[in-house]
Residue, then its C-alpha position, 0 to 999 in steps of 0.5 A: x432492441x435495447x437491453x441495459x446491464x450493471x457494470x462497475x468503474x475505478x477512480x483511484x480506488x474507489x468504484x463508481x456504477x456503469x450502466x452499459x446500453x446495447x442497442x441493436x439496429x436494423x442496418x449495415x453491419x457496425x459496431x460503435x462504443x461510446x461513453x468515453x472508453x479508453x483504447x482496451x475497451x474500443x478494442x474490445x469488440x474483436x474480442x467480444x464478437x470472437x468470444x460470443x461466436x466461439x462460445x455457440x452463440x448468436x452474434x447479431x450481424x447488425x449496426x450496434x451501438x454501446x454506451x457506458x453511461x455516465x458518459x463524462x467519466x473516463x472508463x478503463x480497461x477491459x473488465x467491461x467485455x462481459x457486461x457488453x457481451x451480456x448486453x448484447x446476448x440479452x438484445x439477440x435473445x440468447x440470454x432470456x433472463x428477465x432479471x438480468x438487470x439486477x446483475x453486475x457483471x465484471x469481466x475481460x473475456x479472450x477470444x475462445x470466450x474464457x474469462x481472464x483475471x482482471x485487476x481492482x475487482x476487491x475495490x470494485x466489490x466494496x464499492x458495489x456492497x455500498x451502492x447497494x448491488x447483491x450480485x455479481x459476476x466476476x472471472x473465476x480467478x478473481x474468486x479469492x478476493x471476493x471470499x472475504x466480502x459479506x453481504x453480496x453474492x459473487x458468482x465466478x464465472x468460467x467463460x460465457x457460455x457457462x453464464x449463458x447457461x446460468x442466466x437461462x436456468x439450465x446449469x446451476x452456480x454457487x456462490x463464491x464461500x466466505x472465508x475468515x481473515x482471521x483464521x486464515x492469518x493465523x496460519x502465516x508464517x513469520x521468516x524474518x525475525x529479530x532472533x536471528x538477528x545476532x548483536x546490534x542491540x542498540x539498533x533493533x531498540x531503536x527498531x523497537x521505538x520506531x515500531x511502538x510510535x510508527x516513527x521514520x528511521x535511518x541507519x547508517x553504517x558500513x556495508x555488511x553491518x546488517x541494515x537490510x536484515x533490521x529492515x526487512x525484520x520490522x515488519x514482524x514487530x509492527x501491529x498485526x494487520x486489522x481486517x479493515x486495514x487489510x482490506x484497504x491494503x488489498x484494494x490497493x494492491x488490486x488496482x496496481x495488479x500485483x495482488x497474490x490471486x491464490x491469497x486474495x487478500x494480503x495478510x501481512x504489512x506490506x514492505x515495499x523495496x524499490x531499487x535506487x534507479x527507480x523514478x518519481x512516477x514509480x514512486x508517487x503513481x501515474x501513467x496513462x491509467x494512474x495506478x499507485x505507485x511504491x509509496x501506496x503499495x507500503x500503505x499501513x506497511x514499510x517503504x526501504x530505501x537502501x543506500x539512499x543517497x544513491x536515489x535521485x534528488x529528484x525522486x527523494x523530494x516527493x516523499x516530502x508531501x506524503x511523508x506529512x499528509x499520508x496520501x498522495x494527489x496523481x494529476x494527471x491529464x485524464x484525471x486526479x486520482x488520490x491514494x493513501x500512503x501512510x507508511x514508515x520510511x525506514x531507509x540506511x546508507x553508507x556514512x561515506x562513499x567508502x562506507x567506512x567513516x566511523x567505523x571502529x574496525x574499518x579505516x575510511x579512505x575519503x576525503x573530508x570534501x568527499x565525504x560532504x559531496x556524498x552527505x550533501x545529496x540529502x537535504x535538510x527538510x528531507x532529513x527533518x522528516x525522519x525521526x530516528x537517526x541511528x549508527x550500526x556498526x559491524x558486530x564481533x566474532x563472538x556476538x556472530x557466533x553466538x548461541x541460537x536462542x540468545x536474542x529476542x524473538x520478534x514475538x515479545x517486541x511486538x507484545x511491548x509494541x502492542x502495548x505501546x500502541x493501546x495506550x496511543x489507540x485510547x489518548x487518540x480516541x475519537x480523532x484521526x491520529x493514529x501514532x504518536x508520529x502523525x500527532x499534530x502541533x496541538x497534540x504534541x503540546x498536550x501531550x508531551x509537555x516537559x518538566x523543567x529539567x528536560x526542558x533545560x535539557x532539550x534547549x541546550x540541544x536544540x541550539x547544540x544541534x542547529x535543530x529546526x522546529x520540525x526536527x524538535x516537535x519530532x524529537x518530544x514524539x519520539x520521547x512520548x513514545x518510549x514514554x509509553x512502552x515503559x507505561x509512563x503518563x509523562x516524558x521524563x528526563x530519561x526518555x529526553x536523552x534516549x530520543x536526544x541519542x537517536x539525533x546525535x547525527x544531525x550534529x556528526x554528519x549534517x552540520 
């Protein structure tokens, strides 16, 4: 007998349809998958003829044969124990269903017959809305992120035998509730804010900038100035997450297997801080099943890197691609999988191997030659791709100990940063730019011309400094974006000399 079932595959992060074919053959007793199934997916048949015994129900003794159609894509996993459990259920007679067909299944089954949490179902789910399927069955740990998808019906699914159940009519589900992402963000509570941040005010408009245009920023200053807590606040002043950006954040977060099941969704901008012992393959994405790697999980967020000379060159060198494409091209053997990766790379370090070159309270003890071996393991076309170049020093005793309430909360940042943003949303209107950092070279001489005073101004720069031309055109970004926190329709000489302040370390520390 033959029976086919609805299943759903991954590429990256996009899904694809899987037929899977059971055929089930007078002969001796032999159990073959076929389609290129990866090695969790031929291990599955213990566990599915466990599942299905342990579940009451008849497991065909016979010579079996499964295919996961289209048969020359890669298929990985385990979510495909159900639907071939389904499928062999619906040859043996156990599943009368005549529907069963319409169905999409996703699922990994143990060996008691409970469904198991699997990864990437919200991408899967998306995916299946678009090639039209109106219902489908997943894990019921899985039911969180199928909450905020319209126009499917998921039903989450305890163990097989309640599916048995169901498809037979003699038990009755509900589908999974929708939720709203708007209401359900409301009720997240900010921890890192700018009002705890006492001093540093140089430093936190510098955050402010880099928020308003989705600039790259770098801080540099002694150990215990505060770069990690600046860091960990600009999250709170960025843009809250739209539902279509969420989504896309969720998706990613899903195939890599770190998404909150409780949530389902994630609410907030992702920020993402990997150690400096981390490698190229954490921080682009591959292995055997080329999940994504640190720089897409801070897709639409925040990527830090502390201490960055510390990093490995090597490692630093592949942020160069998606720092100006903002995706990221995994090849690998099995296949090429590509991942968003738009994200602010804010990163700090010491100025010296001390920490203390440059400091007004701190007495450096390195030498000049140390000091250029420590500066030397960042490079040029690295450091032209961030924008903002900033110092933070250590802060007083009277500024540390001042009066809660003094600074300004991280929710009046963002109303400027917002502003900022809708000014940039409507110049940009109608193409794919976003921010004023991700403009192009034409977008750039369009919309940040200079007057005759900046321009004297920024050529006697460009040669001070040593400047290349990327370094300049991120410079003339920078300024548009003060431009238009303070709502103005051109740069002035003003704006100039303040992005001008945020690249006085091309000159101090790099040349």
């Amino acid at each position: 007998m033959l029976a086919k079932v609805k299943s759903l595959g991954l590429n990256g992060i996009e899904g694809f349809e899987v037929r899977v074919e059971a055929d089930v053959n007078n002969g001796l007793p032999k159990f073959d998958i076929v389609g290129l199934p990866d090695t969790a997916i031929k291990e599955s048949k213990e566990r599915i003829r466990s599942a299905i015994k342990n579940s009451c129900l008849k497991f065909p003794m016979l010579k079996l044969t499964i295919n996961l159609a289209p048969a020359d894509k890669k298929k990985e996993g385990p979510i495909y124990d159900l639907p071939i459990a389904v499928a062999l259920l619906v040859c043996t007679g156990e599943i009368k269903n005549e529907n069963v067909e319409k169905f999409t299944f996703i699922g990994e089954l143990s060996l008691d017959g409970a469904t198991h949490r699997a990864t990437g179902v919200l991408p899967l789910l998306i995916s299946a809305r678009v090639l039209g399927h109106k219902t489908i069955f997943v894990p019921a740990e899985n039911a969180a992120e199928a909450s905020f998808i319209d126009g499917i019906d998921v039903y989450p699914i305890k163990n097989l035998a309640e599916l048995v159940q169901f498809l037979n009519g003699e038990t009755i589900l509900q589908p999974v509730p929708k939720r709203s992402f708007e209401d359900a963000q409301q009720n997240q509570v900010e921890i890192n804010d700018f009002c705890y941040v006492k001093g540093q005010e140089r430093a936190k408009r510098a955050m402010e900038v880099a928020a308003a245009g989705g600039h790259n920023i770098m801080m540099i200053g002694p150990p215990g100035a505060g770069k990690t807590m600046l860091a960990r606040c600009l999250p709170s002043i960025l843009p809250t997450l739209s539902f279509e950006e969420a989504l896309e954040v969720t998706k990613i977060h899903s195939v890599a297997g770190v998404l909150d099941a409780r949530e389902g969704i994630v609410w907030k901008r992702p920020f993402r801080s990997p150690h400096h012992t981390t490698t190229p393959v954490t921080l682009t994405g591959g292995g055997n099943r080329s999940k994504p790697g640190e720089i897409s999980l801070a897709h639409s967020g925040v990527l830090f890197l502390d201490e960055l000379p510390e990093y490995n060159r090597k490692t630093l060198e592949t942020l160069r691609q998606p720092l100006e494409d903002g995706v990221i091209t995994v090849a690998r053997v099995n296949s090429t999988v590509e991942y968003p990766a738009e994200f602010m790379l804010v990163s700090s370090m010491n100025p010296c191997p001390c920490g203390n070159y440059g400091s007004k309270t701190r007495e450096c003890r390195c030498s000049p030659t140390q000091i250029h071996k420590y500066l030397e393991k960042l490079s040029g076309p690295l450091m032209d791709r961030i924008d903002l170049h900033i110092e933070v020093d250590g802060i007083s005793f009277e500024e540390l100990t001042a009066v809660q309430g003094t600074e300004e909360p991280s929710s009046v940042i963002r109303e400027r940063v917002n502003y900022a943003r809708a000014r940039q949303r409507e110049r940009f209107k109608g193409t794919k730019t976003k921010c004023n950092a991700k403009m192009n070279s034409k977008q750039v001489a369009q919309y940040c011309a200079l007057d005759e005073e900046s321009q004297s101004l920024m050529k006697e720069a460009f040669e001070a400094f040593n400047l290349s031309a990327r370094a300049h055109n991120r410079i003339l970004k920078v300024a548009r974006t003060i431009a238009d926190i303070e709502g103005s329709e051109n740069i002035g000489l003003y704006h100039l000399a303040e992005a001008l302040g945020y690249r006085k370390l091309d000159k101090k520390y790099w040349i």
